[in-house]
Chimera marker file (.cmm) of the C-alpha trace (Angstrom):
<marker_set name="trace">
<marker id="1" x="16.812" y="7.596" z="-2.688" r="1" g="1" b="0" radius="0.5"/>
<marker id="2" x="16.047" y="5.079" z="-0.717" r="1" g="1" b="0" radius="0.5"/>
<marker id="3" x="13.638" y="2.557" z="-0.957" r="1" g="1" b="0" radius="0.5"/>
<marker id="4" x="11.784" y="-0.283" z="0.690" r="1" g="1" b="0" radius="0.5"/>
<marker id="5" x="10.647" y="-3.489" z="-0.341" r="1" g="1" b="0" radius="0.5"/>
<marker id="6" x="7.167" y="-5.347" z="1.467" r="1" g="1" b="0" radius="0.5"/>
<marker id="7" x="4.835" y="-7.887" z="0.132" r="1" g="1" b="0" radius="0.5"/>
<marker id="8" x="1.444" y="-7.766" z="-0.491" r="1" g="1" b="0" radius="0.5"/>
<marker id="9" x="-0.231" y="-10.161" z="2.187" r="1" g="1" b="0" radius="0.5"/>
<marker id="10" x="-3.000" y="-10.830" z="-0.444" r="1" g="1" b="0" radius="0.5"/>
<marker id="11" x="-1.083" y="-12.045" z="-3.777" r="1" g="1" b="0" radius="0.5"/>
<marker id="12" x="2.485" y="-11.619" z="-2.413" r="1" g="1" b="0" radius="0.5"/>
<marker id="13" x="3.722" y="-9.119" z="-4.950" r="1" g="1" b="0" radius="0.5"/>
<marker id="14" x="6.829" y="-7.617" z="-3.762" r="1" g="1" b="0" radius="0.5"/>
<marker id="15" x="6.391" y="-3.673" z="-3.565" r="1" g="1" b="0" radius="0.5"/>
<marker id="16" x="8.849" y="-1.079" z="-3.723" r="1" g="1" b="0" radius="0.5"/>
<marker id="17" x="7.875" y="1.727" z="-0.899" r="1" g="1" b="0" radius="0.5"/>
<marker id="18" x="9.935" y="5.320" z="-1.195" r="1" g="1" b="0" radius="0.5"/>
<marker id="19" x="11.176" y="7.085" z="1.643" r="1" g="1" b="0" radius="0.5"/>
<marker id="20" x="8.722" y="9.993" z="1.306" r="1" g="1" b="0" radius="0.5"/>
<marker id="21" x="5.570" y="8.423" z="1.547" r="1" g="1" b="0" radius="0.5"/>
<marker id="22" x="4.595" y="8.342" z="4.795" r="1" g="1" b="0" radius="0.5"/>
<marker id="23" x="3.183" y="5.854" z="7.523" r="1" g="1" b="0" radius="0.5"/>
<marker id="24" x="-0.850" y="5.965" z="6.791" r="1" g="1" b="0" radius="0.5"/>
<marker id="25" x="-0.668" y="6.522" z="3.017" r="1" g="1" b="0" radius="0.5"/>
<marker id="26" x="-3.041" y="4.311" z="1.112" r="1" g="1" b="0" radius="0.5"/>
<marker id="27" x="-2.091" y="2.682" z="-2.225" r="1" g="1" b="0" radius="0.5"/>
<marker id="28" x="-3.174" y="-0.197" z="-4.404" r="1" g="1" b="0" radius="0.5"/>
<marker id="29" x="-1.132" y="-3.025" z="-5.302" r="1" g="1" b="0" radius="0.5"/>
<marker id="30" x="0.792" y="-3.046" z="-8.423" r="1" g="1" b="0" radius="0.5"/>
<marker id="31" x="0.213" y="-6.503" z="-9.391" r="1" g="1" b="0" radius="0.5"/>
<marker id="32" x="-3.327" y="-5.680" z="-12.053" r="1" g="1" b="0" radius="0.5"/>
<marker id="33" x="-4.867" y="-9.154" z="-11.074" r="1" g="1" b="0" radius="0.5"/>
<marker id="34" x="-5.183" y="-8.291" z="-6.972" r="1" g="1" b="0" radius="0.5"/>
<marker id="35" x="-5.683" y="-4.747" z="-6.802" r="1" g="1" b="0" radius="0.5"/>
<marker id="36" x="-5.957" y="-4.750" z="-3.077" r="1" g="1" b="0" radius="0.5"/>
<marker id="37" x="-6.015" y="-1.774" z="-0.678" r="1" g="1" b="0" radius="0.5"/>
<marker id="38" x="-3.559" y="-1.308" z="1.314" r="1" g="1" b="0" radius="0.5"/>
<marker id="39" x="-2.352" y="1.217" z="3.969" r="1" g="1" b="0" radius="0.5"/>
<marker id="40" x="1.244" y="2.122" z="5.021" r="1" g="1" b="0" radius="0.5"/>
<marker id="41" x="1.655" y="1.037" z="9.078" r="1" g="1" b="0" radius="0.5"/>
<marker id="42" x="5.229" y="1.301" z="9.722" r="1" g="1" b="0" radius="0.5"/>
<marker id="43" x="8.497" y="2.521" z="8.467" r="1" g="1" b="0" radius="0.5"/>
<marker id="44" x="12.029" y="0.860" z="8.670" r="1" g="1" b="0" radius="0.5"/>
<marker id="45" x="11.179" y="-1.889" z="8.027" r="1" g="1" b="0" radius="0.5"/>
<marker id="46" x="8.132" y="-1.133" z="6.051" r="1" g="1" b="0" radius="0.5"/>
<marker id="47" x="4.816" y="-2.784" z="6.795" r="1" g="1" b="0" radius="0.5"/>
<marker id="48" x="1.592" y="-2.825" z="5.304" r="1" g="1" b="0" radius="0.5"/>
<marker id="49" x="-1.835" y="-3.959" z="6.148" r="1" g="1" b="0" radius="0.5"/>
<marker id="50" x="-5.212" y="-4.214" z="4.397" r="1" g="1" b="0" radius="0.5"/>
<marker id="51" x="-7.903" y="-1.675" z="4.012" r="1" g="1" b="0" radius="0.5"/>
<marker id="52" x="-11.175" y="-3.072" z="5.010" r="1" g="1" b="0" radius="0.5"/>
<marker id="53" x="-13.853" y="-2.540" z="1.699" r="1" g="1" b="0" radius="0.5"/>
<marker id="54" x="-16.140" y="-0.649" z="3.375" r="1" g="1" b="0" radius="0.5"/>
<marker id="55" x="-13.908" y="2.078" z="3.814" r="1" g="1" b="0" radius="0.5"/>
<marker id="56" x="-12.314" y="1.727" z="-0.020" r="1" g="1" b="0" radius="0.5"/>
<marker id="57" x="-16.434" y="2.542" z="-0.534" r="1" g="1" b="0" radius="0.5"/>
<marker id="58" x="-16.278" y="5.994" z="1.152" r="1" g="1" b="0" radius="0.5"/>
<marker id="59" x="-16.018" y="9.240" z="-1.358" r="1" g="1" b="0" radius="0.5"/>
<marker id="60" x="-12.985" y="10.377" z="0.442" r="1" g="1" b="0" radius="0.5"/>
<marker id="61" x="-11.304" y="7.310" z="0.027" r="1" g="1" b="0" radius="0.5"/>
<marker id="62" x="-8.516" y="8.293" z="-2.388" r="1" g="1" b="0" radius="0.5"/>
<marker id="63" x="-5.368" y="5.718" z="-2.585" r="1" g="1" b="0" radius="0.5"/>
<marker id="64" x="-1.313" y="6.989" z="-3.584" r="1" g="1" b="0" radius="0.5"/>
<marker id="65" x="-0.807" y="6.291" z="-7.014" r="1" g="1" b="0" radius="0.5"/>
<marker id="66" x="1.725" y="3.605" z="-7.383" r="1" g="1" b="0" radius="0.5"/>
<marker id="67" x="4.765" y="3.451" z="-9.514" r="1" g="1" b="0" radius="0.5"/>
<link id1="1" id2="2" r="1" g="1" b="0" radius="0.2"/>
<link id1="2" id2="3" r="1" g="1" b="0" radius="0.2"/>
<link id1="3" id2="4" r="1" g="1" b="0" radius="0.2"/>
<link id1="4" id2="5" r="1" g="1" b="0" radius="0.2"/>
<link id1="5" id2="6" r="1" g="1" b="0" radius="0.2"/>
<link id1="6" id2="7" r="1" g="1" b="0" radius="0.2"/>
<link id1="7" id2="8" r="1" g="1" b="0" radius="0.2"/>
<link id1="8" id2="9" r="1" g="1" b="0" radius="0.2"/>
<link id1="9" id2="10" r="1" g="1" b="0" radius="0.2"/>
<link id1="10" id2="11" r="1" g="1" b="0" radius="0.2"/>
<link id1="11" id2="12" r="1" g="1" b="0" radius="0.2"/>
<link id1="12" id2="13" r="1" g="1" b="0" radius="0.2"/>
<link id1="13" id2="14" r="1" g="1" b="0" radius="0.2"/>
<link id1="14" id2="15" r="1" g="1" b="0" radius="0.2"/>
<link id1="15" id2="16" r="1" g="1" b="0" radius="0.2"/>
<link id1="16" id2="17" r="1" g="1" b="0" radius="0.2"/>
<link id1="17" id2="18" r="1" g="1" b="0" radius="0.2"/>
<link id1="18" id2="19" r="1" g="1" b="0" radius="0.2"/>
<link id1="19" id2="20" r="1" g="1" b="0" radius="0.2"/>
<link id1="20" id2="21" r="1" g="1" b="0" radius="0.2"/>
<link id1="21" id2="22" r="1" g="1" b="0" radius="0.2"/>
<link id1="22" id2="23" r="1" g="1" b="0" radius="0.2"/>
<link id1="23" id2="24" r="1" g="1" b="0" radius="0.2"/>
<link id1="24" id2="25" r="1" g="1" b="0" radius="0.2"/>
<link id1="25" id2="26" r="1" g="1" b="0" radius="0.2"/>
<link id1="26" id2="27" r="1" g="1" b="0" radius="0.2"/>
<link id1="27" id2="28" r="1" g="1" b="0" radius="0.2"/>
<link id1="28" id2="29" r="1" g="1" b="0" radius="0.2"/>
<link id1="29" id2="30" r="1" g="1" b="0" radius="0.2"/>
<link id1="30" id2="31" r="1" g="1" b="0" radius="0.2"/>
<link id1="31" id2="32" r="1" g="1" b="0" radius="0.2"/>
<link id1="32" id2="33" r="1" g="1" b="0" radius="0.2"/>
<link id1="33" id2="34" r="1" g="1" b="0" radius="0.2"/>
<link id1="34" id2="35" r="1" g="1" b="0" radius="0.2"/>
<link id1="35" id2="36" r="1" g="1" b="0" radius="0.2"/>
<link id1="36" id2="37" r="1" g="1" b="0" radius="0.2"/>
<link id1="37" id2="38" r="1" g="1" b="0" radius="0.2"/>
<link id1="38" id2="39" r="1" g="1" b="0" radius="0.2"/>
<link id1="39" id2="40" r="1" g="1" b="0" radius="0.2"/>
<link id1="40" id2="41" r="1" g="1" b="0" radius="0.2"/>
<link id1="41" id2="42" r="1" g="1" b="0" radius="0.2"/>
<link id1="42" id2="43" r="1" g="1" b="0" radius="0.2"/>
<link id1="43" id2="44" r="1" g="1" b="0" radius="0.2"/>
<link id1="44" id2="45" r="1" g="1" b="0" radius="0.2"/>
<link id1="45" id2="46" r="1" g="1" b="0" radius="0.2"/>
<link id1="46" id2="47" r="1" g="1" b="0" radius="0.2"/>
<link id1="47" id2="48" r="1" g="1" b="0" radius="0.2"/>
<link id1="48" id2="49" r="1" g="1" b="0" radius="0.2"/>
<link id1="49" id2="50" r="1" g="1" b="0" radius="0.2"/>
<link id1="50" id2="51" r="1" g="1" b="0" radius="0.2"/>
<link id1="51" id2="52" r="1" g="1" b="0" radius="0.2"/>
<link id1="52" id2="53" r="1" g="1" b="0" radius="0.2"/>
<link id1="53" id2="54" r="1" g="1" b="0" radius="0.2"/>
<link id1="54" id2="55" r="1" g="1" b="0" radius="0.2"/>
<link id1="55" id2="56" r="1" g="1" b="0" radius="0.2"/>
<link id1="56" id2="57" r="1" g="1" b="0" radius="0.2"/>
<link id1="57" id2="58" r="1" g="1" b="0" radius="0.2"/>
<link id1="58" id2="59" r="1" g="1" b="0" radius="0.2"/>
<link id1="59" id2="60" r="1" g="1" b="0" radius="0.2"/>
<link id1="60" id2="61" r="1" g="1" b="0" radius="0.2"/>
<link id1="61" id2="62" r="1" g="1" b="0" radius="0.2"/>
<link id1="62" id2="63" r="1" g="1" b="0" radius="0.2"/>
<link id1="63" id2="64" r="1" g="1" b="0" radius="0.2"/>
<link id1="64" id2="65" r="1" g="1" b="0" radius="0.2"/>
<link id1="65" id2="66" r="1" g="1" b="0" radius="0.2"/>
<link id1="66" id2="67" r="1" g="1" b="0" radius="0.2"/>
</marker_set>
């Protein structure tokens, strides 16, 4: 399996990223303390960017779970 590493750009956690999720999947950072937003952009290498709040406030808004 392999597996990607990025950081958050808000606390800096580093994140492991699988190989099946897929460029556009939202998830939350691990680290409890941020909890940021954050949407998959790009693939090999990974990158991540944040989700603006007002969309984390719509009802379809529905993050990856993380683990």
């Amino acid at each position: 399996m392999v597996v990607e590493f990025v950081k958050c750009p808000t606390c800096k956690q580093k994140l492991a990223i699988l190989e099946y999720v897929s460029t556009g999947t939202l998830v939350v950072c691990a680290n409890r303390k941020c909890d940021t937003s954050l949407r998959i952009t790009g693939r090999k290498p990974a990158r991540v960017e944040l989700v603006p709040e007002p969309e984390t406030l719509q009802a379809e808004y529905r993050p990856a779970s993380y683990g």
